[in-house]
N, C-alpha and C positions, 0 to 999 in steps of 0.2 A: 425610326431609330430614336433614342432617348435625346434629350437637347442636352441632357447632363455632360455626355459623354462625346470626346472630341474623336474624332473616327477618319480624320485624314490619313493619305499612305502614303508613306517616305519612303523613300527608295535609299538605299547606298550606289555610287555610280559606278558603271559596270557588274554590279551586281545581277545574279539570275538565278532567276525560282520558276520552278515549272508546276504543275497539278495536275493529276490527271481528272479534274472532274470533281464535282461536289464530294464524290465518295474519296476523295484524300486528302492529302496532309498537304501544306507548300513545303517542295525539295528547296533547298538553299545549295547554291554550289561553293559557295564562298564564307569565309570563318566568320564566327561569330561578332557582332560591330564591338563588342565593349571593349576589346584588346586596343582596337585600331582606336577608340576614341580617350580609351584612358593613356595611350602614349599622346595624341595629339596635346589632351589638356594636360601634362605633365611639359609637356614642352613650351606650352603657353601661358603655365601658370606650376612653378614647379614649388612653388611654397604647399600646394596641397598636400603635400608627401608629409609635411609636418602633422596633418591630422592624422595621420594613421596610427595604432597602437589602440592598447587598453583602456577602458573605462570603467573605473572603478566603481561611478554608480551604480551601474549592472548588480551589481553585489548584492546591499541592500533591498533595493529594491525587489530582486528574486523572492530575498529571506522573508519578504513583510508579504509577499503575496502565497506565500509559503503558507507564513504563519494566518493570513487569513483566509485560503481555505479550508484550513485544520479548523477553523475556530468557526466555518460556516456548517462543517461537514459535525462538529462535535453538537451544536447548539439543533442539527435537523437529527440528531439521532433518535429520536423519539419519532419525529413526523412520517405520515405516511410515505411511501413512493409515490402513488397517483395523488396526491392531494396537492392543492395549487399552489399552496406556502412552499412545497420540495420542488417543484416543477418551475416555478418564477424564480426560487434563489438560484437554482443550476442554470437556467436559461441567464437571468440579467446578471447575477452576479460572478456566477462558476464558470460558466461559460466565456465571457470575458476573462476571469482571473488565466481561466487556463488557456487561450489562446494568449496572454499575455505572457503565461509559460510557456508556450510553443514558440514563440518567437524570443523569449529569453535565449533558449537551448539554441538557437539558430546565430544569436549573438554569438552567444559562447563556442560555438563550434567551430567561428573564423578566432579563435583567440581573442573574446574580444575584453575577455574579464578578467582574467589574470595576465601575466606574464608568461607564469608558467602554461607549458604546453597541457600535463597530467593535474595542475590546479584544475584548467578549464573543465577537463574529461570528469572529474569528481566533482566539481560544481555542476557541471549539466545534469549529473542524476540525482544532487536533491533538488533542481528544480524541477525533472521528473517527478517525483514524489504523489502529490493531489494530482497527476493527471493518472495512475492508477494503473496505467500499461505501462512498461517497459519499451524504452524507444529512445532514447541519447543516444545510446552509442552506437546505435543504427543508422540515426537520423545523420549523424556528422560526417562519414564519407561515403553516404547515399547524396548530401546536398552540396558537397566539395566537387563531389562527381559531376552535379548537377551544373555547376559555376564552368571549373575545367573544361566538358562535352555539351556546353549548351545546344539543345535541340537533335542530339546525335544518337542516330539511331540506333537501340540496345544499349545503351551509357545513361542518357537523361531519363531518368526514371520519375520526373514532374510531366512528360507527353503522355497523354494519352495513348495507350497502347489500339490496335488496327481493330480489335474485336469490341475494345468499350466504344469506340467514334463509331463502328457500324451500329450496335446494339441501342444503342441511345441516340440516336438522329433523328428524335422528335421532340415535340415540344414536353411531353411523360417522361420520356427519359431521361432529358435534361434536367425536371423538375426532380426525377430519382437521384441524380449522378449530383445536383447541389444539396440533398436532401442527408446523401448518404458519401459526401465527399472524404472526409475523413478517414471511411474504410478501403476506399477505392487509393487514398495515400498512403493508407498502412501497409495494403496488402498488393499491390501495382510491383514496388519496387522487387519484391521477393519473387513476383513472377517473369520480372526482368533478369535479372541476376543476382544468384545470391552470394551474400559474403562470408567469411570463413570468420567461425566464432574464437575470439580474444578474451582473454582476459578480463576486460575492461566492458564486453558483451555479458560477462559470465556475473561481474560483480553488479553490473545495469540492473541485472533480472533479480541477483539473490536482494539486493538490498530493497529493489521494491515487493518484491512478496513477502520478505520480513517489516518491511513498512506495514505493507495492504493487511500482512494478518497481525501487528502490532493496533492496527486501528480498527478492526471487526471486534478484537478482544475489547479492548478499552472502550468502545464505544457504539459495535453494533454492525450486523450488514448494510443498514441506511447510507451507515457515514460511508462507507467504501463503495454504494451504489450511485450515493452524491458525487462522486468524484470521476466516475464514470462515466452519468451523466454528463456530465459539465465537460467532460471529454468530447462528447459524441455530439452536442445541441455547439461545442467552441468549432465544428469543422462540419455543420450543418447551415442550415436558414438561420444565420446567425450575422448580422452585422457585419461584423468585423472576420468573419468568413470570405467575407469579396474578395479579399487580398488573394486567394488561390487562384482566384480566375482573373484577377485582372492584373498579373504580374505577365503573363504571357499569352495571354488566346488574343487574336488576331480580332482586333473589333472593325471592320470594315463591310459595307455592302459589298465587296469584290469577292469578300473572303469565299464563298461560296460560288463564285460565276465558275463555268463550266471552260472557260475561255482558257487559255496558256496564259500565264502569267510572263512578265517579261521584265519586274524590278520586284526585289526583296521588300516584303511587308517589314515594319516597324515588328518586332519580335519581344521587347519588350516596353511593359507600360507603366508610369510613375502616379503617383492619385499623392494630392497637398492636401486632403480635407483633415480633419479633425479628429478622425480615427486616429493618427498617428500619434494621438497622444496616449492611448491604450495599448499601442504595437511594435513600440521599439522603433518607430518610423518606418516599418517596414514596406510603404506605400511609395517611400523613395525609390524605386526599385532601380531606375537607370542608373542612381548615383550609387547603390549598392551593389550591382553588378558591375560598374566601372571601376570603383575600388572597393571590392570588399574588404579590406584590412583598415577601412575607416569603423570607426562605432557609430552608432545612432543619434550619437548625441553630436556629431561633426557632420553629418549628413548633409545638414541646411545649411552648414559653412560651404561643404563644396559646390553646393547651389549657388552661393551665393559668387563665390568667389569663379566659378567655371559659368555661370549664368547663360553666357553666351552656348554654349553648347548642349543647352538644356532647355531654355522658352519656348524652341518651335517644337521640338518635339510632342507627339499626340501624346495626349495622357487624360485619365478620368477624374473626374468631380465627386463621384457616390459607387463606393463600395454597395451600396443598395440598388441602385442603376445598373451596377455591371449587372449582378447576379437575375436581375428583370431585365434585362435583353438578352442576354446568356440563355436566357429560360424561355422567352417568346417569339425572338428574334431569330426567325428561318432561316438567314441569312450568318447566324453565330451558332459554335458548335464545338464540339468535341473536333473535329477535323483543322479547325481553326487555330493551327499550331506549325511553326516553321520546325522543317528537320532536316537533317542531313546525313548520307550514309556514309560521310569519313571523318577522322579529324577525333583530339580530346584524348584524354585521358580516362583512367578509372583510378581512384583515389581509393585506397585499401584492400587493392589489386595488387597485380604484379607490374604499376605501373608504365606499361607500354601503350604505345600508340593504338586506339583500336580504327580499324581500317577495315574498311569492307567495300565490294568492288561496286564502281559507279554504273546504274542502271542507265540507259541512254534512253529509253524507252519515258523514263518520268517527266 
């Protein structure tokens, strides 16, 4: 296993997860820990609540990485598609830019940018914009969903579904499934359940295809291929890609034993490196599922300030680490994901409990 990567298994007490065997998922029978831990440190440190709210820099900084993929995508309109100059800007440059828009929109979807609730929703699609697909207002009560039914089966639409964890349980497919992750997050949610088209789906989609063909006129098919690219290489073998897998897959040698499990795996995983200067800190990931209604930029306050309920916790070193064990690592896997068949909500549902009857057999 990597040295990078810390891989101990923390239990909640009383907690119980069962497996039926390398070929599944960990059942959880008990809720998800960030409720129970974000009352704890509210109780033990109740100034945190002061960090919650808006963050203005969000703003800015969207608009400048806005305006510099325009200004990447206008300057390659001339250059080939396959030539190195188009292929190294969308890899180092677009690729970053736009996963740092993909985690904008993620900002923005807990309110994190404006005040208003319909500022955020019309912010999140010009920072759609240079990533070329339509996807805000999809993405915000697909990941609400995701917060709400952590790990709940039919509801979390970030688990891997039962046919990708059988189809890729090798070390190729794994190398496919980080290869081509991006698609498998587009197109997962919609085979999970889909949501009823708004408004605010409707305006998502007109404005970026009057974007995408305002920038093939003015500037060419390149510039709108560049952006695509940079789409596809931001949610591939991409750096700062790791964030997908290393927020929730189970990194442990157990994760895989054949044995019954008998204490809930650590379900979610926090990474301090240097990425998070590119990612909205989205590497924080325990103190962002504990309070999502903090910004990124008070992240490292609540670390600091809740400390104690954060140091033991297992967490990674190298976003490049996860995705090389993830990939070599017989023992890590698509299977490698806690779930549970009750409990949660569906956020741009018809808000009811979704409940489904507990298998005794898992």
């Amino acid at each position: 296993m990597s040295p990078s990567i810390t891989t101990t298994l923390s239990a909640s007490p009383g907690a119980e997860v069962a497996t039926g065997g390398k070929d599944d998922f960990f059942w959880a029978y008990t809720e998800e820990p960030h409720k129970t831990r974000r009352l704890e440190i509210i109780k033990a440190h109740p100034e945190v609540l002061k960090l919650c709210g808006p963050e203005p820099l969000t703003i800015p900084l969207v608009l400048a990485v806005v305006g510099l993929q325009i200004f990447c995508a206008y300057l390659l309109r001339h250059t080939a598609f396959l030539s190195w100059p188009f292929i190294l800007t969308a890899y180092i440059i677009g690729a970053t830019a736009n996963q740092n828009l993909f985690l904008a929109i993620h900002e923005i979807s807990h309110n994190l940018a404006f005040k208003s609730p319909l500022a955020n929703r019309l912010f999140a699609i010009i920072a759609n914009l240079p990533i070329g697909i339509p996807y805000s207002a999809s993405f915000r009560p697909y990941h609400l969903t995701h917060h709400k039914s952590l790990g709940v089966d039919g509801l979390d639409t970030d688990v891997p579904t039962t046919v990708e964890a059988w189809l890729l349980d090798s070390v190729a497919g794994k190398a496919f499934f980080c290869t081509f992750q991006i698609l498998f997050y587009a197109i997962r949610p919609m085979m999970v359940y889909k949501l009823p088209l708004t408004w605010i789906h409707a305006l998502n989609i007109a404005s970026q295809l009057a974007f995408d063909f305002a920038v093939v006129r003015a500037f060419g098919g390149r510039a709108l291929a560049y952006f695509i690219l940079s789409s596809f290489l931001a949610g591939s073998l991409h750096p700062c890609a790791g964030h997908f897998i290393a927020e929730h897959y189970v990194f442990n040698q157990l994760a895989a034993s054949s044995a019954v499990k008998t204490s809930v795996p650590t379900e979610t995983y926090s990474y301090y490196g240097v990425l998070n200067l590119l990612t909205y800190n989205v590497g924080l990931h325990n103190e962002h599922h504990d309070f999502p209604a903090i910004p990124w930029t008070r992240l490292w306050k609540l670390n600091e300030v809740a400390n104690e309920f954060y140091r033991d916790l297992p967490c990674h070193h190298s976003w490049v680490g996860v995705m090389w064990q993830f990939v070599t690592d017989k023992d890590v896997g698509l299977w490698c994901r806690v779930k549970r068949k009750e409990g949660g909500r569906k956020v741009g549902g018809n808000g009811k409990q979704h409940r489904q009857p507990l298998d005794a057999t898992l």
